[in-house]
N, C-alpha and C positions, 0 to 999 in steps of 0.2 A: 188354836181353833179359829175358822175364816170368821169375818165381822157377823156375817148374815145368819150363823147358828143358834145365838141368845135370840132371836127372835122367837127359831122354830118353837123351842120349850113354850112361849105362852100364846101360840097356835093354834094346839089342840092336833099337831100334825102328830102324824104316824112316827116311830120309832124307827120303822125301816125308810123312813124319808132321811132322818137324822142320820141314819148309817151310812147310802149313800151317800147326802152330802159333805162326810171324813172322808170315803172313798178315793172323790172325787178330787180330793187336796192332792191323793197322791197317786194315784194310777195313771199313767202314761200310754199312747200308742205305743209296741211292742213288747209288754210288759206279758207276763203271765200269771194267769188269775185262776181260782180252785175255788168251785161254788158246793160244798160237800151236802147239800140237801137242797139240791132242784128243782122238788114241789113242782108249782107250773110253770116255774121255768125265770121267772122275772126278773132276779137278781142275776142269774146265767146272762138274759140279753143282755142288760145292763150293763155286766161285764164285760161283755164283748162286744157292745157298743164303745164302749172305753179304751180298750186294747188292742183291738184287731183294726188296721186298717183298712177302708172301704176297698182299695186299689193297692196293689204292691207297690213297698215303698223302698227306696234305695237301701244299702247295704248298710247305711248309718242307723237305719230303724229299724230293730227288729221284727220277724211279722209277728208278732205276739200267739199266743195260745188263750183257751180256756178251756177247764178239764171241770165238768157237771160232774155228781155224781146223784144216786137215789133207789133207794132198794124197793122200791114199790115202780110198776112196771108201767103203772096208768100213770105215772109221775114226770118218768122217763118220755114214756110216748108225750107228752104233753106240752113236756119241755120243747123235743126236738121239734113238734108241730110248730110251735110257735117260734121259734129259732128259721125256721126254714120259711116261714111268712116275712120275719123281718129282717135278716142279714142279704147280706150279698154271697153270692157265689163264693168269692174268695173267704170271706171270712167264718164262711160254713166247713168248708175245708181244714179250717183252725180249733174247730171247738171238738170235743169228745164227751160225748153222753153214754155214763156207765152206769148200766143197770145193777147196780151192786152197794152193798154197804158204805157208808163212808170209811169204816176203821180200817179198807181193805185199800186204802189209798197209795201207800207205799209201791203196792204189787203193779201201778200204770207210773207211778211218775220217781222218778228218783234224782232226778237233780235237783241243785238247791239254788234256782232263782226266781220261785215262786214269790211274785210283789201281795199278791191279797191273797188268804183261804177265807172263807166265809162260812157263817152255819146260820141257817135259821130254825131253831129248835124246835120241838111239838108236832105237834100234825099238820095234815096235808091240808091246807084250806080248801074248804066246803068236800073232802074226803073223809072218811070213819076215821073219830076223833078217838077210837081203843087204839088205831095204829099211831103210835107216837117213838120219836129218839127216846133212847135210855141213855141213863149214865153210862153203864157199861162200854157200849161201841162211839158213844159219846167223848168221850175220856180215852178211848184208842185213838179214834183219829185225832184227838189237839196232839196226841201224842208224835204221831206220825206228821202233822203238820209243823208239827217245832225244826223236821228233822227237813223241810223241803222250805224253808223261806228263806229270802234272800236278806244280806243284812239290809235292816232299813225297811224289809217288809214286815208286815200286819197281819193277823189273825182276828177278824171280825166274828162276835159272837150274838146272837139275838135269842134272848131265854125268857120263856113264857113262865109266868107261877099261878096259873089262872087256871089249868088241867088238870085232871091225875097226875101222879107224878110230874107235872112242872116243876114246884118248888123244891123235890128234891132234886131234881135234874140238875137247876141253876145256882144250890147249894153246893153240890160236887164239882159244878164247873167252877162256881168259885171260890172255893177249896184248895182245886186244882193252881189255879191260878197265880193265887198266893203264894204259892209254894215255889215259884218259878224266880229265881236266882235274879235280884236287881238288878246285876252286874252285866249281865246279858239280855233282860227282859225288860220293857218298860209296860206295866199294866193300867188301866182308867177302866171304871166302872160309871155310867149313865142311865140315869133311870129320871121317872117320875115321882117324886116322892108321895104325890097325895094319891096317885092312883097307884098300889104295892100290886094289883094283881097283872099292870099293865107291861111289854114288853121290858126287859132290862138289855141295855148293849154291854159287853164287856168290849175292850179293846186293848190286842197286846201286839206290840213292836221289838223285834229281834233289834237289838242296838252294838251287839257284834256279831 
């Protein structure tokens, strides 16, 4: 863990600031990155603030990717708006916003050098808090994301118990998770202890 992360915890800073800043230890220019719940888009730029080079870059770096996904369409639209205010040309070129389920990930991407997939669980901030991920299609795509990472990439998870169904959501996810073979899987679990309703990260590493 980089020095400047035991800070964040008695901060009072967000969860997904802490998730970025793991992100950030290891994501590279040419890398490719899968944000399976796009929301308004912030983790997507982020991402491909990260991976995508401003300018093509020689043959030695890849031009990296990033693959959005989000089954609500005001989600989609929202993302892309904002993607297309703040990248450049070329790196707009590199991202792909799919109006579709995450569990349907398999059907756009099938090779296995995926460095990050990401999830931010629950509802769409400041959208109708009934529309939320379930376990169900929740638990399809880690499934499908097991099957596209490269070794040495990560599976970022951010799980709400503050909702309806939240806590069961981040019960199954981490269920799921345990259940995933040491030998191949390295898992960590981060949370706040005194605040239980507030985000939890899971974070797992393909280590073959």
């Amino acid at each position: 863990m980089p020095a400047e992360l035991p800070a964040l915890f008695h901060s009072g800073i967000r969860m997904t600031t802490v998730a970025h800043r793991i992100w950030e230890t290891f994501l590279r220019e040419g890398d490719c990155a899968v944000d399976l719940t796009a929301g308004n888009g912030h983790d997507t730029l982020f991402l491909a603030k990260h991976v995508l080079p401003v300018k093509e870059k020689s043959a030695t770096i890849g031009p990296g990717c990033v693959w959005a996904f989000d089954i609500q369409t005001t989600a989609a639209a929202s993302t892309r708006q904002l993607l297309e205010r703040e990248l450049t040309p070329e790196q707009l070129r590199r991202v792909s916003v799919i109006n579709e389920c995450h569990s349907n990930l398999k059907q756009y991407i099938q090779h296995k050098d995926v460095r990050l997939v990401c999830f931010n669980l629950g509802y769409l901030p400041k959208g109708d808090m009934q529309i939320t991920t379930t376990p169900e299609t929740t638990l399809a795509a880690l499934d499908a994301s097991l099957e596209v990472l490269a070794i040495g990439g990560h599976i970022s998870i951010l799980a709400y118990a503050g909702h309806p169904g939240g806590m069961e959501e981040y019960e199954a996810v981490r269920s799921w998770a345990a259940k995933l073979s040491p030998h191949y899987w390295g898992c960590s679990l981060h949370e706040f202890v005194k605040s239980p309703e507030s985000a939890k990260l899971l974070l797992i590493c393909r280590r073959k």
